[in-house]
C-alpha angles and dihedrals in degrees: 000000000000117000083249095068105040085052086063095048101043108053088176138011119201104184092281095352111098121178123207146144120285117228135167094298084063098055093105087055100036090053100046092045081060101050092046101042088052092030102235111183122214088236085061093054089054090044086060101042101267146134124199098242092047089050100052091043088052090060094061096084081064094053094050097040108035131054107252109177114187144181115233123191108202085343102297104116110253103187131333143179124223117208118192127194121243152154124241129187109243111187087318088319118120103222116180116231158182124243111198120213145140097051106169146150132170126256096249092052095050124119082031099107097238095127096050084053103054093045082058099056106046088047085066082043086052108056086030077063093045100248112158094188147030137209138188141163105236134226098182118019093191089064104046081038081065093053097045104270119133143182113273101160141024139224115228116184122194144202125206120192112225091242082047090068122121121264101245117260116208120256140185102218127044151217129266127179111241139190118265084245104062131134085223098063092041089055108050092047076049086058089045107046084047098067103028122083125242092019122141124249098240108215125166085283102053089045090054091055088035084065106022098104093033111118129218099273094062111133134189130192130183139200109236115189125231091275089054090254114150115237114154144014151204122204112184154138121241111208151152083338093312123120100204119203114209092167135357109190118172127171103194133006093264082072099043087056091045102051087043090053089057100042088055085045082074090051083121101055098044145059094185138034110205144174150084142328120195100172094094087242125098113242102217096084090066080049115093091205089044101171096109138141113253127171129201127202141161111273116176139004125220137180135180113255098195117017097195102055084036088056093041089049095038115112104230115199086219138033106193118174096246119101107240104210118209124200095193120186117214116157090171090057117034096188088069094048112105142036118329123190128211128199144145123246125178087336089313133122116231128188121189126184106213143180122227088022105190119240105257137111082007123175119181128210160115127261088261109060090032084062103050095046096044090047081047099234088126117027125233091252090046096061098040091061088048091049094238085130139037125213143112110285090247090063090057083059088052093045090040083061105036091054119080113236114247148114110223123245127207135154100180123124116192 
């Protein structure tokens, strides 16, 4: 093998340490760092209707169409990160980005900095691949806080009494019970996703992992309108006297009404209705009996990969004709680090990184806080009384009106 090569292959050597990409000839390792990093059983694959073999082979779509980097010591994987591309609504924008996932090392690897590494460099992969954003489900906040990532939308779970449930309200259309697979389904979180911010784009991929855990006795069930168009839909579990909600996606009140309606039709069978909001608002206030338990928690973590084509794709709500300049702090990703200009030129969005930037119109802050206010999960004024930004008080009053109002919502788990 010429030096060449193995330059390709390697991207760093640390003494027996070697760090490359994992394709299809890794799948046996891949898979077994994952069951043992998030500890899945093989009574659990059978829980959810799998077999070993089908679940490793089910992971190899991941392998050929993701970028998975890994360390390997004497060959045998260490710890690795999985970054899938995706889409994701932001404010009505399509903006392609990069779900991280599958960051795991074993035990006896560990304090070695394989991990930082590795975040560092799929951050490069990922604004090399233009995307503007990335997302992750954390399993420790403090970590991904380190690199850059922050909280941009919450988890609230519910729990509805039986004698809570809403009085039915008449409708024209009506609920049928569908396969998982249906192009119904698939259209109307198409229609969603389409107009909520912060929503995946859900391709054959996402569904896949949309799926993956989901046991047999799944069920979905979707409102159709008078016409049989498809405008809502439930996807739950019944069990034990407990209507589990996986995902409630409605695109207008008829099917609100409708899937409401059908969940109370099981008043008989449950004691509880349970499950997950991922609106950022509470559900109790549209309830008439509101005193309900609701629980919110930190969902999933964001940050932006490249500041200057997020800025330039960004829907502002306003394009005045003064320049914003942005000191932004980003010791992960270097090409972010500095002073960043905004302005608006013939209905465009520029975005210029500058030296010697003058102090006007100055807002001061790290990636962090920059990510969760422009994807509007904390708003300007908000960080400005925390202290998680520096700038004259008139500036929050510019930023309060630039940025689009809107939590983001987002259900996927990856």
């Amino acid at each position: 093998m010429s030096d060449q090569k193995k330059e390709k292959e390697y991207l760093e050597v640390k003494g027996d340490f070697k760090m490359r990409r994992l394709d299809g000839g890794d799948l046996e390792q891949f898979n077994a760092l994952l069951r043992y990093a998030f500890q899945v059983t093989a009574d659990e694959l059978v829980k959810s209707g799998w077999t070993e073999n089908e679940m490793m082979y089910a992971k190899m779509p991941v392998l050929q169409s993701s970028y998975v980097l890994g360390w390997f010591y004497h060959e045998k994987l260490a710890s690795m990160i999985v970054v899938y591309p995706m889409q994701v609504n932001v404010h009505d924008t399509l903006m392609d980005m990069g779900g991280v996932t599958g960051v795991a090392t074993y035990p006896e690897y560990v304090g070695r900095g394989l991990i930082s590494s590795l975040l560092l460099r799929v951050l490069a992969h990922m604004k090399e691949s233009g995307q503007k954003l990335s997302f992750l489900y954390p399993y420790f906040i403090p970590l991904y806080r380190k690199f850059g990532w922050e909280i941009v939308s919450d988890k609230i779970t519910f729990t509805i009494k039986d004698s809570q449930l809403p009085r039915a309200v008449p409708v024209p259309g009506m609920m049928e019970r569908v396969d998982t697979d249906s192009e119904d389904l698939k259209n109307v979180y198409d229609y969603f996703s389409a107009q909520s911010h912060g929503a995946l784009v859900r391709n054959e991929l996402e569904w896949e992992e949309y799926w993956r855990w989901d046991s047999d006795d799944v069920i979905a069930a979707i409102y159709y309108n008078e016409k049989h168009k498809p405008l809502g839909y439930v996807v739950y579990y019944l069990k034990n006297e407990v209507f589990q909600v996986k995902e409630l996606v409605t695109l207008n009140a008829e099917a609100r009404h409708g899937i409401w309606n059908y969940i109370s039709a099981h008043k008989s069978m449950l004691n509880t209705v349970t499950g997950s909001n991922y609106s950022g608002e509470p559900m109790a206030f549209a309830f008439e009996d509101s005193e309900m338990v609701e629980n919110i928690e930190p969902y999933i973590m964001a940050r932006i990969v490249d500041v200057k084509t997020f800025m330039e794709e960004y829907p502002f709500q306003e394009q005045p004709d003064f320049k914003v300049h942005f000191r932004i702090r980003d010791a992960a990703a270097p090409w972010n680090n500095g002073d960043f200009v905004v302005y608006w030129q013939e209905g465009e969005t520029v975005c210029e990184q500058i030296e010697d930037a003058p102090y006007v119109n100055l807002v001061e802050l790290d990636i962090r806080t920059l990510t969760t206010m422009m994807m509007g999960y904390k708003r300007p004024g908000y960080l400005y009384e925390h202290e998680y930004l520096e700038t004259e008080y008139y500036m929050v009053q510019v930023l309060e009106k630039l940025i689009p109002v809107g939590k983001p919502y987002f259900s996927d788990y990856f």
